[in-house]
Chimera marker file (.cmm) of the C-alpha trace (Angstrom):
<marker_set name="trace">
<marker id="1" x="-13.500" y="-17.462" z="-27.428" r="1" g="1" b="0" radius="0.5"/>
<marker id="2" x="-15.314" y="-17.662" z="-30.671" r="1" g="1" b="0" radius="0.5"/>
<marker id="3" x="-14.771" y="-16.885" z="-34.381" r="1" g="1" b="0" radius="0.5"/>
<marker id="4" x="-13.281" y="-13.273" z="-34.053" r="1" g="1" b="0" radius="0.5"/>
<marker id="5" x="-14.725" y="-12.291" z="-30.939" r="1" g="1" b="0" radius="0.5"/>
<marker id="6" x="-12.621" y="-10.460" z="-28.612" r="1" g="1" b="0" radius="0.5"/>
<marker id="7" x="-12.230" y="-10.682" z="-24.525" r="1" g="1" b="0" radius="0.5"/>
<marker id="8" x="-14.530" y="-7.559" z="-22.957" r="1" g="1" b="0" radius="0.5"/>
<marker id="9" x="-14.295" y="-8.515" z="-19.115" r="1" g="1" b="0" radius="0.5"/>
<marker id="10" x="-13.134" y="-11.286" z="-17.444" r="1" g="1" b="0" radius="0.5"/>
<marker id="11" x="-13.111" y="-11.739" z="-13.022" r="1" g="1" b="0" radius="0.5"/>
<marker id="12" x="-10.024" y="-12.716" z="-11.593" r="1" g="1" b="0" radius="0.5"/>
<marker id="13" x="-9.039" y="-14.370" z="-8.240" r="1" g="1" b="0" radius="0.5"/>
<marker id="14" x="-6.250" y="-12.006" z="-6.795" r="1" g="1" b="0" radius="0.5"/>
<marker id="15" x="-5.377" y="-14.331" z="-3.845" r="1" g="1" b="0" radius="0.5"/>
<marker id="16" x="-4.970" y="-17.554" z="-5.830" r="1" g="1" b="0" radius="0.5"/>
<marker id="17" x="-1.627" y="-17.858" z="-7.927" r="1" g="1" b="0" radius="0.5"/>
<marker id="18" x="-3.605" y="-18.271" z="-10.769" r="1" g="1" b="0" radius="0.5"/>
<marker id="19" x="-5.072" y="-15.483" z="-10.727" r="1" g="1" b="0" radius="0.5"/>
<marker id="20" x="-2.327" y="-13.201" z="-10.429" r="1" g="1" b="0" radius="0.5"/>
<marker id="21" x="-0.593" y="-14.486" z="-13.427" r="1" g="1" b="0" radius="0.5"/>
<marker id="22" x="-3.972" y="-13.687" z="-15.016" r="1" g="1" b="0" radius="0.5"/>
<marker id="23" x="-3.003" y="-10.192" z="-14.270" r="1" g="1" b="0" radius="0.5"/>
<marker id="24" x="0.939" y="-10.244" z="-15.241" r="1" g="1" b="0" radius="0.5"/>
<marker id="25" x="-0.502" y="-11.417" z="-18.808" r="1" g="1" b="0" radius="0.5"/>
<marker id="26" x="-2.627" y="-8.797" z="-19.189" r="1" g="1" b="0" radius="0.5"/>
<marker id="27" x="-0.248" y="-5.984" z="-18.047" r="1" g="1" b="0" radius="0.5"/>
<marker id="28" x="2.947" y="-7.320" z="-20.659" r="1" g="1" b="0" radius="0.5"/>
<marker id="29" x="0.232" y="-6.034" z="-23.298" r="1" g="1" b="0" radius="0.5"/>
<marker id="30" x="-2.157" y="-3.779" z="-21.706" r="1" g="1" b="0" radius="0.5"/>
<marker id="31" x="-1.701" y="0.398" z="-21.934" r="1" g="1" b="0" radius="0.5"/>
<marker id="32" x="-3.431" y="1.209" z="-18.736" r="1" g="1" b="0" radius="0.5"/>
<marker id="33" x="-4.301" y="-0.547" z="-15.158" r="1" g="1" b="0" radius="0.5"/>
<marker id="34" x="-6.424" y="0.897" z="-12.341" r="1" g="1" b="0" radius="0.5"/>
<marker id="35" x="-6.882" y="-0.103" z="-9.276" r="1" g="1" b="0" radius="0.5"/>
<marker id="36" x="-8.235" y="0.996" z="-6.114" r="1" g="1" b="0" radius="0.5"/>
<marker id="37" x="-7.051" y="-1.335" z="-2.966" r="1" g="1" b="0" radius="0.5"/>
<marker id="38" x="-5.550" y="0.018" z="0.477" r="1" g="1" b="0" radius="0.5"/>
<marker id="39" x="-1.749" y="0.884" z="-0.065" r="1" g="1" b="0" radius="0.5"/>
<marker id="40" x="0.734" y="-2.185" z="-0.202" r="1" g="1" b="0" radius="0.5"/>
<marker id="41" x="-2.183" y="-4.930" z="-0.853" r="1" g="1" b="0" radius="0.5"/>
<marker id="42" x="-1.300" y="-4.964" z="-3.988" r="1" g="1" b="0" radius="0.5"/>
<marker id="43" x="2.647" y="-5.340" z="-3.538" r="1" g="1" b="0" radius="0.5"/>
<marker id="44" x="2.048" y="-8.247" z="-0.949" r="1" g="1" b="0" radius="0.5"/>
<marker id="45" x="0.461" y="-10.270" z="-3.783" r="1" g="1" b="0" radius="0.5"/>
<marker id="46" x="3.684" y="-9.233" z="-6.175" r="1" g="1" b="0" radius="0.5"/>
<marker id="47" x="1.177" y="-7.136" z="-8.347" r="1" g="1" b="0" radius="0.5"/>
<marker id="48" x="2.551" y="-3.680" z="-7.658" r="1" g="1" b="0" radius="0.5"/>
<marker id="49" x="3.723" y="-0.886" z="-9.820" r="1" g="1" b="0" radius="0.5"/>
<marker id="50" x="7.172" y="-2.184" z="-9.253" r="1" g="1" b="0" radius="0.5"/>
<marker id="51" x="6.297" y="-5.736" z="-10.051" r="1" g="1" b="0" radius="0.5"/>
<marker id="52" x="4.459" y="-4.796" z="-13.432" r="1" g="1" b="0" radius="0.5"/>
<marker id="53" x="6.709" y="-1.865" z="-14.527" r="1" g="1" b="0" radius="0.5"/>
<marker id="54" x="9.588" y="-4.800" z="-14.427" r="1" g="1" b="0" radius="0.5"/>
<marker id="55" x="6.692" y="-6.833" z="-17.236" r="1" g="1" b="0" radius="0.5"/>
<marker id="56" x="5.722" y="-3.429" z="-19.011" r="1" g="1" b="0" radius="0.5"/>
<marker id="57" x="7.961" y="-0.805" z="-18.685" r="1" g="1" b="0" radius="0.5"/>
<marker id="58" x="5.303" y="1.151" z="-21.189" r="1" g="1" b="0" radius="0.5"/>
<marker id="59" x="2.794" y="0.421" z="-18.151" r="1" g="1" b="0" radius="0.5"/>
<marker id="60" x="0.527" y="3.627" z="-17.005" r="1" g="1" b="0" radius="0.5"/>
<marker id="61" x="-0.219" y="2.587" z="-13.396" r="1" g="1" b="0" radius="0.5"/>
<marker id="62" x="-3.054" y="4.530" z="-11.374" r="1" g="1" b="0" radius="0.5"/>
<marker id="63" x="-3.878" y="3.842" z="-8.148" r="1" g="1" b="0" radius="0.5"/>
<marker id="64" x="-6.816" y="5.655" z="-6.276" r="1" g="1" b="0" radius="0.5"/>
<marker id="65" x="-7.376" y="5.523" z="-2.858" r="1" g="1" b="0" radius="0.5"/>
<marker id="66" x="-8.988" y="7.474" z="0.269" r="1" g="1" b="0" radius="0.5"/>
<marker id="67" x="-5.767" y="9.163" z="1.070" r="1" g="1" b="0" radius="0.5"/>
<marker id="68" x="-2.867" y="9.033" z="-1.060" r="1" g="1" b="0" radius="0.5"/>
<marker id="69" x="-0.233" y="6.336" z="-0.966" r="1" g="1" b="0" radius="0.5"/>
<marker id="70" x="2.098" y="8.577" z="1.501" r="1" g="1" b="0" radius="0.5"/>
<marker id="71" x="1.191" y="10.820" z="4.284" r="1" g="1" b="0" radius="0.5"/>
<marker id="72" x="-0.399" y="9.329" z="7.919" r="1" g="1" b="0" radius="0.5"/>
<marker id="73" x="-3.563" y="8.337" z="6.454" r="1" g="1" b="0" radius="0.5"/>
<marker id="74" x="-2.330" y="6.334" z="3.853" r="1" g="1" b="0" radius="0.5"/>
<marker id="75" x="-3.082" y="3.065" z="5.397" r="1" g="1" b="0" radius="0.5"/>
<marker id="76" x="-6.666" y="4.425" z="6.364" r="1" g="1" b="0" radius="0.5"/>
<marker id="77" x="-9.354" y="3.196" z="3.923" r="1" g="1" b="0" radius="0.5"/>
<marker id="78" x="-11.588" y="5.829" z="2.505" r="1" g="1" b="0" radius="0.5"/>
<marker id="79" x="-14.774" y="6.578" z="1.179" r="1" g="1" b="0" radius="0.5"/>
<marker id="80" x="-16.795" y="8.933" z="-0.588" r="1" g="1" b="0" radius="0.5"/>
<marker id="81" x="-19.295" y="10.006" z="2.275" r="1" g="1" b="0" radius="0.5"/>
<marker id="82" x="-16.231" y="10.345" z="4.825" r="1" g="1" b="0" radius="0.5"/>
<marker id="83" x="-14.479" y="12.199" z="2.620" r="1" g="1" b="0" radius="0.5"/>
<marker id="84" x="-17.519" y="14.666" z="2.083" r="1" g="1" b="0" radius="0.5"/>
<marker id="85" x="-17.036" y="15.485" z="5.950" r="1" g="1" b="0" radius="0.5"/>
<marker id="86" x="-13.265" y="15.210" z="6.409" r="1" g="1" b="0" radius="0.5"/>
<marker id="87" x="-13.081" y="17.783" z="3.041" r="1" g="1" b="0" radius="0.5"/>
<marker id="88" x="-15.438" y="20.026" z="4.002" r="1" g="1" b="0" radius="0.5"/>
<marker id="89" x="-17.896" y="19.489" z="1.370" r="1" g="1" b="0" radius="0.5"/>
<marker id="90" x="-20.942" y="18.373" z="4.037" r="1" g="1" b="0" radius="0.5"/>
<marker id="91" x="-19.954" y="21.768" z="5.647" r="1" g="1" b="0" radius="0.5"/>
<marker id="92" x="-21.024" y="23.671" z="3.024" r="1" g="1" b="0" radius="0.5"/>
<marker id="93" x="-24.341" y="21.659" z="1.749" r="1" g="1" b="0" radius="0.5"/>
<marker id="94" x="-27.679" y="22.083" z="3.468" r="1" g="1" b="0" radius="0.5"/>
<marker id="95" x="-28.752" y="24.771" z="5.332" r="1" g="1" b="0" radius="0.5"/>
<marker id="96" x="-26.871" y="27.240" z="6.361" r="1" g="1" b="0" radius="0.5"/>
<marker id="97" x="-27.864" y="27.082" z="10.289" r="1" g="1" b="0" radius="0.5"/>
<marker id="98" x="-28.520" y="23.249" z="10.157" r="1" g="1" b="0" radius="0.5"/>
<marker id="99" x="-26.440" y="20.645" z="10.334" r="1" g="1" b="0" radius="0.5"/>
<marker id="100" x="-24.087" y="18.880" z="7.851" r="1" g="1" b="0" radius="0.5"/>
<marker id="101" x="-25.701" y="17.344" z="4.157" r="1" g="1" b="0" radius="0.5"/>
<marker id="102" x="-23.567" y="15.000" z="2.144" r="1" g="1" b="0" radius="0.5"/>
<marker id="103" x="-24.399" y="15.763" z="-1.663" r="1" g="1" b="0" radius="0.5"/>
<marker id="104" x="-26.918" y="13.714" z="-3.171" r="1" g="1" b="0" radius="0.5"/>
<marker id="105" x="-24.601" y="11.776" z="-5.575" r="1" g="1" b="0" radius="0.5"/>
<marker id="106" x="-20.432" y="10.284" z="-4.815" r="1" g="1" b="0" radius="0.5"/>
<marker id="107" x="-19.597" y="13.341" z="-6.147" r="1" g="1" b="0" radius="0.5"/>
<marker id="108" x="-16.083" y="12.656" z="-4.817" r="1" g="1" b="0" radius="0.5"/>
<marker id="109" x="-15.553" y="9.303" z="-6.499" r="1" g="1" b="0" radius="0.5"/>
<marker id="110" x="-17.103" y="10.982" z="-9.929" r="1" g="1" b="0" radius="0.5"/>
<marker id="111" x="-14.331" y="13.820" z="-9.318" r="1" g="1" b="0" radius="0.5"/>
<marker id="112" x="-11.478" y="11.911" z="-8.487" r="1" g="1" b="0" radius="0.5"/>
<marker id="113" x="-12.348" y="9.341" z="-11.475" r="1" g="1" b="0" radius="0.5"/>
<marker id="114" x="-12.352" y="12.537" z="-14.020" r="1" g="1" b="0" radius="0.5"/>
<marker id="115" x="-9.187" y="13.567" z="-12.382" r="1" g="1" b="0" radius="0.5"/>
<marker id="116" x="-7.854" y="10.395" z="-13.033" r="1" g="1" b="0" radius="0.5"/>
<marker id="117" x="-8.409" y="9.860" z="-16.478" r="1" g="1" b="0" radius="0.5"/>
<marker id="118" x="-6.502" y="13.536" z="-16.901" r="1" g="1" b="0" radius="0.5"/>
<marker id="119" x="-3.813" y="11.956" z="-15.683" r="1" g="1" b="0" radius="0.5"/>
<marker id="120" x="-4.038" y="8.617" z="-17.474" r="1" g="1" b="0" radius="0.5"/>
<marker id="121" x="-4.460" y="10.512" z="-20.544" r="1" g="1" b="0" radius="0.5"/>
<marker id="122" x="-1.315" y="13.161" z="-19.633" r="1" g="1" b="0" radius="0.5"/>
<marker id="123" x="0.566" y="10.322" z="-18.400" r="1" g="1" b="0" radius="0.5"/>
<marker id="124" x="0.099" y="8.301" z="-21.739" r="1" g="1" b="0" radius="0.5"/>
<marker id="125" x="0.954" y="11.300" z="-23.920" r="1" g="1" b="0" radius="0.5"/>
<marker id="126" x="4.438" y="11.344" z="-21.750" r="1" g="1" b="0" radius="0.5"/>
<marker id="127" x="4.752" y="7.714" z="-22.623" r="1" g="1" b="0" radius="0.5"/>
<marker id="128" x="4.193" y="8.800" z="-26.433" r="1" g="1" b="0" radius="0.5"/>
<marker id="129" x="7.615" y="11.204" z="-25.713" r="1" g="1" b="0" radius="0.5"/>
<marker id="130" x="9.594" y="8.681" z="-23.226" r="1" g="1" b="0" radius="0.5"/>
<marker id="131" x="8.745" y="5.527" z="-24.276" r="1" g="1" b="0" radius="0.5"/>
<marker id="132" x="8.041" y="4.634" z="-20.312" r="1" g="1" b="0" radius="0.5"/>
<marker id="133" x="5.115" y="4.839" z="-18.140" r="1" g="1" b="0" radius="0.5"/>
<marker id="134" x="4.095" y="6.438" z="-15.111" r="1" g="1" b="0" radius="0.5"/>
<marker id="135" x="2.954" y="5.655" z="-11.667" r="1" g="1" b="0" radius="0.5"/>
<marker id="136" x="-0.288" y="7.810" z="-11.156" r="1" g="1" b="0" radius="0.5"/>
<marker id="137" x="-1.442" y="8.181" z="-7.237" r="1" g="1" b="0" radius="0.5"/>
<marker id="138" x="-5.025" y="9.475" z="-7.110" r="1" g="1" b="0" radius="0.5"/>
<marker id="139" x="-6.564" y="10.336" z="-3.620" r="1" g="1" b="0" radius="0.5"/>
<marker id="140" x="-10.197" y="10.948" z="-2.626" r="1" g="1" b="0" radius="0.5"/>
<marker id="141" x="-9.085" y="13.943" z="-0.303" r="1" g="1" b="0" radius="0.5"/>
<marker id="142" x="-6.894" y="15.807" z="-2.722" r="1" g="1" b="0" radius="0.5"/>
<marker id="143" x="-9.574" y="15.831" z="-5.282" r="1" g="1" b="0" radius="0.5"/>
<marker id="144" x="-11.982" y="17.036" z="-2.556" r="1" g="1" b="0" radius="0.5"/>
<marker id="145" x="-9.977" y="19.585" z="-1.892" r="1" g="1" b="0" radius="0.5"/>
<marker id="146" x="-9.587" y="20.721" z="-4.970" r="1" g="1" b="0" radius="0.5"/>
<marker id="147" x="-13.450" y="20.788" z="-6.107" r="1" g="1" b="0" radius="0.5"/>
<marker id="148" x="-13.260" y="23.447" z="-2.840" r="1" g="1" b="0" radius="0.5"/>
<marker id="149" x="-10.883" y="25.509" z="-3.857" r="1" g="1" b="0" radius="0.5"/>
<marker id="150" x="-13.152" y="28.597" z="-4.307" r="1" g="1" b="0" radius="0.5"/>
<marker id="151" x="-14.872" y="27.643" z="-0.946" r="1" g="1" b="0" radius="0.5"/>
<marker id="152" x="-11.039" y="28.239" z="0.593" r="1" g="1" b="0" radius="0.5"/>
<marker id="153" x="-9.800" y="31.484" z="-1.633" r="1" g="1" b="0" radius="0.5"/>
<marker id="154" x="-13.374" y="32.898" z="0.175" r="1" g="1" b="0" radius="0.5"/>
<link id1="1" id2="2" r="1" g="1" b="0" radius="0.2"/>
<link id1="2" id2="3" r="1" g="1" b="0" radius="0.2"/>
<link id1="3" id2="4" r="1" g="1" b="0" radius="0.2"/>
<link id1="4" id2="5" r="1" g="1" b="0" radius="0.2"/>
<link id1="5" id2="6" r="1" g="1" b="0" radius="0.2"/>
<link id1="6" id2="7" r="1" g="1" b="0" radius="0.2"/>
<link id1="7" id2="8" r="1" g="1" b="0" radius="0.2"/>
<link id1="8" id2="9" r="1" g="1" b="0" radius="0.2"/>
<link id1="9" id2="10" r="1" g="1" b="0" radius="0.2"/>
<link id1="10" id2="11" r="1" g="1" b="0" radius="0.2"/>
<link id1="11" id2="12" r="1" g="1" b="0" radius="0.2"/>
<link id1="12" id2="13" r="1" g="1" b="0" radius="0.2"/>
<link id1="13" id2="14" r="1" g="1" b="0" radius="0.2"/>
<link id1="14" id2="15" r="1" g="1" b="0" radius="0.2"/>
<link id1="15" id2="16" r="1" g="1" b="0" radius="0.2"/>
<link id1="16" id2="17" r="1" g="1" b="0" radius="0.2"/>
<link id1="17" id2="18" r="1" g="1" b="0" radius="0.2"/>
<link id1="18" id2="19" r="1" g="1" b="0" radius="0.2"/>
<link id1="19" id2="20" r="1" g="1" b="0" radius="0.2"/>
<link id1="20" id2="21" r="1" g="1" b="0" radius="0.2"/>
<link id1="21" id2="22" r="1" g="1" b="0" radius="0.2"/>
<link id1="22" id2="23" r="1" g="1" b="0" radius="0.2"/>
<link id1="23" id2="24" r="1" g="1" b="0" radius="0.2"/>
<link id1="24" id2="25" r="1" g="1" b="0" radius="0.2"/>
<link id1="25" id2="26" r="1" g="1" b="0" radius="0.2"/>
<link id1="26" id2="27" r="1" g="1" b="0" radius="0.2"/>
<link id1="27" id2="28" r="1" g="1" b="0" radius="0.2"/>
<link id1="28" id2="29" r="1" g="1" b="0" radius="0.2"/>
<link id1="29" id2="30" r="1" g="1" b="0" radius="0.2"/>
<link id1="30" id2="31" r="1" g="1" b="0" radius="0.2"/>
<link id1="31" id2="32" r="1" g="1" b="0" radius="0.2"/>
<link id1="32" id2="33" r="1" g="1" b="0" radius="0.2"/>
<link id1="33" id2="34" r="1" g="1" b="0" radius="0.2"/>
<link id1="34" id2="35" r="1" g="1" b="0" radius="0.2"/>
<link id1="35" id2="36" r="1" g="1" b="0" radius="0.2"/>
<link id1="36" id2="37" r="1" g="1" b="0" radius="0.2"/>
<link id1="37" id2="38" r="1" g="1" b="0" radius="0.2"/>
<link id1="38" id2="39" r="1" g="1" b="0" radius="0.2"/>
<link id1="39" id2="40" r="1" g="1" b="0" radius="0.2"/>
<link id1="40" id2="41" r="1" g="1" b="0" radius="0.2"/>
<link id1="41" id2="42" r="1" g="1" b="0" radius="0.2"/>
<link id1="42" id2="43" r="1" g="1" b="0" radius="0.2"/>
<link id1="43" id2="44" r="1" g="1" b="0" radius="0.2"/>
<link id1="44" id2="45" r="1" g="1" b="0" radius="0.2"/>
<link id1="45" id2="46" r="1" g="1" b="0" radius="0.2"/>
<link id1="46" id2="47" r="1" g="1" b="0" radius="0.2"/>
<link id1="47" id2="48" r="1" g="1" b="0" radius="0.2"/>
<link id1="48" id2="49" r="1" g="1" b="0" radius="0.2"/>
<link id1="49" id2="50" r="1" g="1" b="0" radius="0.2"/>
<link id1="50" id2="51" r="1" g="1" b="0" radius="0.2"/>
<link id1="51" id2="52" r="1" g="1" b="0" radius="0.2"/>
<link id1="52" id2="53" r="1" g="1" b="0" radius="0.2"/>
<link id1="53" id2="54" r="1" g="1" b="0" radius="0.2"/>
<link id1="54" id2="55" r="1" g="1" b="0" radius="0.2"/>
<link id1="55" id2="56" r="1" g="1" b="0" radius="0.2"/>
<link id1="56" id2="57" r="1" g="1" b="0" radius="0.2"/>
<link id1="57" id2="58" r="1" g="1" b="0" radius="0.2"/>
<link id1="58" id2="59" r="1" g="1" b="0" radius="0.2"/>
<link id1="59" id2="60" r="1" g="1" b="0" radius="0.2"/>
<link id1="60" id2="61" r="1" g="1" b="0" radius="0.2"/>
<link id1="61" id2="62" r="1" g="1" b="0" radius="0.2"/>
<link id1="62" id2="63" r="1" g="1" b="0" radius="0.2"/>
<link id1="63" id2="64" r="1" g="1" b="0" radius="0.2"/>
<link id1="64" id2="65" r="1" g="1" b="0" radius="0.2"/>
<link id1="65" id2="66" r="1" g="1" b="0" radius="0.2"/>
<link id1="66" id2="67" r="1" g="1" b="0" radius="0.2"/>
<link id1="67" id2="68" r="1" g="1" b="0" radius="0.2"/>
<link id1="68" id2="69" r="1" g="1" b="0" radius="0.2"/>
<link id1="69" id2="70" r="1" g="1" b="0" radius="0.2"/>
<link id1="70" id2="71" r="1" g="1" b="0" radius="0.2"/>
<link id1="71" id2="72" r="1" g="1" b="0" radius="0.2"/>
<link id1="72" id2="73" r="1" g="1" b="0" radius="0.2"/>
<link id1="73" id2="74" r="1" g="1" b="0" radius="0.2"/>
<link id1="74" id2="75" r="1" g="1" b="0" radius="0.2"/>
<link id1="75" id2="76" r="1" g="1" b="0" radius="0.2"/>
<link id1="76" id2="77" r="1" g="1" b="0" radius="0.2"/>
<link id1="77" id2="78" r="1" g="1" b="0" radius="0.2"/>
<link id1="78" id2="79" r="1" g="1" b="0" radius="0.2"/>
<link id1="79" id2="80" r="1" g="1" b="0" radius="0.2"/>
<link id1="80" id2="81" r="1" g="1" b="0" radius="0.2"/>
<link id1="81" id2="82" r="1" g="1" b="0" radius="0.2"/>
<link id1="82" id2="83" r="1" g="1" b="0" radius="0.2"/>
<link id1="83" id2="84" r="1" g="1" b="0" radius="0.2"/>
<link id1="84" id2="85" r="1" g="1" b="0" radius="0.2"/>
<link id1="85" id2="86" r="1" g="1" b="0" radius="0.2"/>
<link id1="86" id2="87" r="1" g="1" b="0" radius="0.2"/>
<link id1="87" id2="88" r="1" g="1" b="0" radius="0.2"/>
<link id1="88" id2="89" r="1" g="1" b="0" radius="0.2"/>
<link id1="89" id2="90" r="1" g="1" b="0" radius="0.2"/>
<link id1="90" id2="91" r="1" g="1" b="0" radius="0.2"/>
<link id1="91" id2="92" r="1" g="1" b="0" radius="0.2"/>
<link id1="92" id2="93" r="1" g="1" b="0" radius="0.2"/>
<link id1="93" id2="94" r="1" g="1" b="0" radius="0.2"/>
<link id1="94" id2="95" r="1" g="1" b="0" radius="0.2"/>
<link id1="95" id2="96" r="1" g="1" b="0" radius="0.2"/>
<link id1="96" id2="97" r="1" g="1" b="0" radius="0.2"/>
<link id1="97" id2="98" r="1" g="1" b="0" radius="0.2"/>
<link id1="98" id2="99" r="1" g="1" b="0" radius="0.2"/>
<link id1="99" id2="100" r="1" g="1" b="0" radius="0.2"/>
<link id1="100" id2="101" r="1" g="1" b="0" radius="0.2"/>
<link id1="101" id2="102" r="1" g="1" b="0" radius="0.2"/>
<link id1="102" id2="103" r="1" g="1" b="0" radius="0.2"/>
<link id1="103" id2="104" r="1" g="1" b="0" radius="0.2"/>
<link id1="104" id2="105" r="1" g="1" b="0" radius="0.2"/>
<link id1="105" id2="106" r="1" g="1" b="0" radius="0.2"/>
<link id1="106" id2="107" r="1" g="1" b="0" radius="0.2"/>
<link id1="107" id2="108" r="1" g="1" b="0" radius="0.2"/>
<link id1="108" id2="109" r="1" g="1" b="0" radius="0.2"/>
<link id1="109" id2="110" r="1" g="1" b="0" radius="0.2"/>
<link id1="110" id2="111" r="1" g="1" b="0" radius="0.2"/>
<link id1="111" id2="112" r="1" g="1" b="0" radius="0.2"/>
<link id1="112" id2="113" r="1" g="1" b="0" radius="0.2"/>
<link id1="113" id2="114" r="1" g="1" b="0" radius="0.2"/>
<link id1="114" id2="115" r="1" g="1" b="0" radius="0.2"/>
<link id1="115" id2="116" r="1" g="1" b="0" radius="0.2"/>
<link id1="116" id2="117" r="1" g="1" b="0" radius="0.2"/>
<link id1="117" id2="118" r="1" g="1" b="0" radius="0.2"/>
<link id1="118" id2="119" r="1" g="1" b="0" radius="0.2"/>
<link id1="119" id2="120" r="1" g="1" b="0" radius="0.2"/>
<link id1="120" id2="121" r="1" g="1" b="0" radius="0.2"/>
<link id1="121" id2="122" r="1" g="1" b="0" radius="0.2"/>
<link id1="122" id2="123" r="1" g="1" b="0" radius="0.2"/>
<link id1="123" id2="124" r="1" g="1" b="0" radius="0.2"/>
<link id1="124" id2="125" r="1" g="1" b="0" radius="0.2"/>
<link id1="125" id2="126" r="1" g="1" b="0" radius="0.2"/>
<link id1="126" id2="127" r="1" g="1" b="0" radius="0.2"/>
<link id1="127" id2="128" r="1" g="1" b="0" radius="0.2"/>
<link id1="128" id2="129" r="1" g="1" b="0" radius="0.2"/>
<link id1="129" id2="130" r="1" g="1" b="0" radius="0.2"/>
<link id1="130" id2="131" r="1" g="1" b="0" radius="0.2"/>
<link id1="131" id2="132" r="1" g="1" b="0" radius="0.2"/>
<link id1="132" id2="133" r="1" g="1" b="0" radius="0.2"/>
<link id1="133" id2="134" r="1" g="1" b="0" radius="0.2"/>
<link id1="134" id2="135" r="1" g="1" b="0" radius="0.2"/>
<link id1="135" id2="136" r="1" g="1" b="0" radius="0.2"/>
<link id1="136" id2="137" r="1" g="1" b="0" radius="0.2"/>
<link id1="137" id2="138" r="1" g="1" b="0" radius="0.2"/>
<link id1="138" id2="139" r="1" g="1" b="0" radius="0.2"/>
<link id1="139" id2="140" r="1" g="1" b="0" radius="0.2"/>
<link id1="140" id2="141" r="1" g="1" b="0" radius="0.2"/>
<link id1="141" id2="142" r="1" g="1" b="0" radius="0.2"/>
<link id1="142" id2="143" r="1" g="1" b="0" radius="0.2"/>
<link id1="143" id2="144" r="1" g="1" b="0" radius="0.2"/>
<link id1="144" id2="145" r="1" g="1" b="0" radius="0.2"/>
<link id1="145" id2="146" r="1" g="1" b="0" radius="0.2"/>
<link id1="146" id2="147" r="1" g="1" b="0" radius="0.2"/>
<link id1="147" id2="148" r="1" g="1" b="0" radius="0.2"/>
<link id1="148" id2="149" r="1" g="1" b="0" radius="0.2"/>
<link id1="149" id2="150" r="1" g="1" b="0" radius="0.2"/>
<link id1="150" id2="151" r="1" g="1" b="0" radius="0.2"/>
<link id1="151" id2="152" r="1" g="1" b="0" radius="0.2"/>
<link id1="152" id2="153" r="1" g="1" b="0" radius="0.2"/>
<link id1="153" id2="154" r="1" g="1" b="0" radius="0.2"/>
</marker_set>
């Protein structure tokens, strides 16, 4: 780097060694890490909540996936368009005697990234009172669900 200039974004290597002690660096000092692999691909490479709460105990650790990191579909990958159908969004979009419409925009990605930065943000406010951090699990479905939950009350 350069006179005072600062690091903005950098691309890391997860499967080479390297590259994973790239990411134990940056956790000892960072507030906040995201990520959004399949459950346990993380852990294999040693860069799991468990792993980095060990480096950061401050460490605010979301992880967003299709399904949750528990339950029978954790290990299933998800996406925003299958999620729309499996939710029950598609159901209600279109017309109503004609067949399934996924919305126009990943409305479920946009809604489970909002949701997420709720609980970043109420999860770092905890750390503010604790002194630890949290493990935040984010799902695709539950945040479906929960965009729907007039649709059910109906």
């Amino acid at each position: 780097m350069a006179g005072n200039s600062i690091l903005r974004s950098i691309t890391v290597n997860l499967k080479a060694p390297e590259g994973q002690a790239i990411v134990r660096g940056l956790a000892r000092i960072s507030d906040v890490l995201v990520e959004n692999f399949r459950g346990g691909t993380l852990e294999r490479m040693g860069l799991g909540y468990e792993d980095l709460r060990g480096l950061n105990p401050r460490l605010v650790y979301c992880s967003v996936s299709g399904y949750g990191r528990t339950g029978p579909y954790a290990d299933r990958p998800g996406y925003d368009f299958i999620i729309q159908a499996e939710g029950g969004m598609m159901g209600i979009t279109g017309p109503e005697e004609g067949p399934p419409y996924r919305v126009g925009i990943p409305i479920v990605d946009i809604v489970t990234g909002m949701f997420a930065t709720t609980a970043i943000l109420a999860a770092l406010r905890a750390r503010d009172l604790t002194g630890e951090g949290q493990y935040v699990d984010m799902s695709l479905l539950d945040s479906q669900v929960a965009v729907l939950t007039n649709v059910a009350s109906n």
